[in-house]
C-alpha positions in Angstrom: -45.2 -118.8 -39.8 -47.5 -118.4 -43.1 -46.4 -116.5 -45.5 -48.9 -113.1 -45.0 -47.7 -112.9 -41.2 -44.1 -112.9 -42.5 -44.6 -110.2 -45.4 -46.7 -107.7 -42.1 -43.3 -108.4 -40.1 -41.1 -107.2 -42.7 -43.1 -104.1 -44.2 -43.7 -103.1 -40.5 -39.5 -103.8 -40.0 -38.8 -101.5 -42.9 -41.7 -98.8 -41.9 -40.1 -98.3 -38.5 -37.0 -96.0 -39.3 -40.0 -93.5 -40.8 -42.2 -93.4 -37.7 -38.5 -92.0 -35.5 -38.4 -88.5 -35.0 -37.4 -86.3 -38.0 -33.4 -85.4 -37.3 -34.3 -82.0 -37.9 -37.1 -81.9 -35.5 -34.6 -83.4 -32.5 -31.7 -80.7 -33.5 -34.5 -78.0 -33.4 -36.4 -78.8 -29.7 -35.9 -75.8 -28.1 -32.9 -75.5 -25.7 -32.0 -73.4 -22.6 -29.8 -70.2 -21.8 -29.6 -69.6 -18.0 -33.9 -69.6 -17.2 -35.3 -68.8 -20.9 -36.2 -71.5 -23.1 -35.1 -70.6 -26.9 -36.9 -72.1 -29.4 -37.9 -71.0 -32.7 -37.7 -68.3 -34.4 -34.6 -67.9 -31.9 -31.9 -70.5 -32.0 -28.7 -70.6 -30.1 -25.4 -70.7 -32.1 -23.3 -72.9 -31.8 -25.4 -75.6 -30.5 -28.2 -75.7 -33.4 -27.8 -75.3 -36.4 -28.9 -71.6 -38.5 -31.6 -73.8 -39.9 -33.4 -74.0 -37.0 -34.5 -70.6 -36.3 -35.3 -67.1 -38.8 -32.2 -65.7 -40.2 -30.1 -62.9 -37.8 -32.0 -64.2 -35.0 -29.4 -66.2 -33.5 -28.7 -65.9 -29.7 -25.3 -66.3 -28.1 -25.3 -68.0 -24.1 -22.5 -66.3 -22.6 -20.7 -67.7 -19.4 -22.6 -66.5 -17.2 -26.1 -67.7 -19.1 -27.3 -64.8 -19.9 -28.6 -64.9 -24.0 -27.2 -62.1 -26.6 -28.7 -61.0 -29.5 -27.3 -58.6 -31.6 -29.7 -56.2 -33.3 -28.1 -53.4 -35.8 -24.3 -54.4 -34.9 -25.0 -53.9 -30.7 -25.3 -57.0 -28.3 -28.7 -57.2 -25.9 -29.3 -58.9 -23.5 -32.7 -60.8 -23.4 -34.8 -60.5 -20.3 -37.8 -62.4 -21.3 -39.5 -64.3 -24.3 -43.1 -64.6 -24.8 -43.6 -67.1 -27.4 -47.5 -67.1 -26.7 -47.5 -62.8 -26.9 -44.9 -63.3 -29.8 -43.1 -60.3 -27.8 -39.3 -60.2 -26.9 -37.4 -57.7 -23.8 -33.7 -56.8 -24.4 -31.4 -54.5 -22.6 -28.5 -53.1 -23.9 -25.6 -55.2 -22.9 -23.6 -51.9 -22.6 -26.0 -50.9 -19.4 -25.7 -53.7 -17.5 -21.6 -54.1 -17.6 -20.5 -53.4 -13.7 -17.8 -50.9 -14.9 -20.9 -48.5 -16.5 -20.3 -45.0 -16.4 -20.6 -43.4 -19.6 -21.3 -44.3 -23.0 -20.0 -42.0 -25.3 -22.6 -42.6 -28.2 -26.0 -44.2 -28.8 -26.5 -45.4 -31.6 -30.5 -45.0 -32.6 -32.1 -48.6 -32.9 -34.6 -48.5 -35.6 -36.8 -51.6 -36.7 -37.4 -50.8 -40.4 -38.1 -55.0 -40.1 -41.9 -55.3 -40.3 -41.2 -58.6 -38.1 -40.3 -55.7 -35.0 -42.8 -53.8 -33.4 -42.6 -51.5 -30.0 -45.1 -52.5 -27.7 -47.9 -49.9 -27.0 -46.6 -50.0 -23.6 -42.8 -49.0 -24.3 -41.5 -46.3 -21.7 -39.5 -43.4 -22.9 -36.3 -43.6 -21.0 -33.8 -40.5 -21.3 -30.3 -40.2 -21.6 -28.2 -37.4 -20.9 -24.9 -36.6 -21.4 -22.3 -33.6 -21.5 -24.5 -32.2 -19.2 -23.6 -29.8 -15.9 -25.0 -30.8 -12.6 -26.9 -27.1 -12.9 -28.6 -28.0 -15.9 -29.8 -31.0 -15.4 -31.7 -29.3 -12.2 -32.7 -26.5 -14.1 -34.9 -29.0 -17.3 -35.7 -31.3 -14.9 -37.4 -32.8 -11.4 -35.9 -36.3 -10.9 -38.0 -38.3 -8.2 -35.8 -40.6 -6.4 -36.5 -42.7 -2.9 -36.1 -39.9 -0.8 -37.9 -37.2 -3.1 -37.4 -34.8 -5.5 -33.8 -33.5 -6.6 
């Protein structure tokens, strides 16, 4: 071998480490939790590091998959991700626990983040409570499968 072909060998030896994937890249690539992908700005603690998604935004995968977010000290549950709509759909863990009857206070959720926005297409839901079975039926028609109540 001349002496030219030997020097292109080595620089290309010593530029290889540089053209493998950044290590922060490969502890970043978004991950799973049960059937949503999180990726940035989410990350999931415990398995990737803070650094890899937007401060409070880490997500917990529970046992059975399901991925928790706490937003202003309450857990949520998140339903769906749209990284392309940049949109997010929680539910209060506290609704979906199998033992749910009553909760005795509500805390109001209030986004004074300008990173959070309700979607124009939020419903209303309402939730009473201390309330008679009289009136309830007096302020209000509730349409169920078999009509009106």
């Amino acid at each position: 071998m001349n002496v030219i072909t030997l020097c292109n060998l080595f620089l290309l030896l010593m530029l290889q480490p540089s053209w493998s994937l950044d290590p922060y890249y490969k502890a970043c690539y978004p991950r799973a939790c049960g059937n949503l992908s999180i990726g940035y700005p989410f990350y999931i603690r415990g398995v990737q590091e803070p650094y890899c998604g937007y401060p409070n935004f880490g997500v917990t995968c529970d046992r059975n998959n399901r991925s928790i977010i706490n937003i202003s000290g309450d857990n949520y549950i998140i339903q769906n991700i749209s990284y392309d709509d940049q949109s997010v759909r929680v539910t209060r863990s506290a609704f979906l626990h199998p033992v749910f009857h009553c909760i005795h206070s509500i805390p109001n959720l209030t986004f004074n983040d300008p990173r959070f926005q309700l979607s124009t297409s939020h419903k209303t839901i309402l939730l009473l409570q201390n309330c008679t079975e009289n009136s309830i039926l007096n302020l209000y028609s509730i349409w169920g499968f078999w009509g009106f109540f």
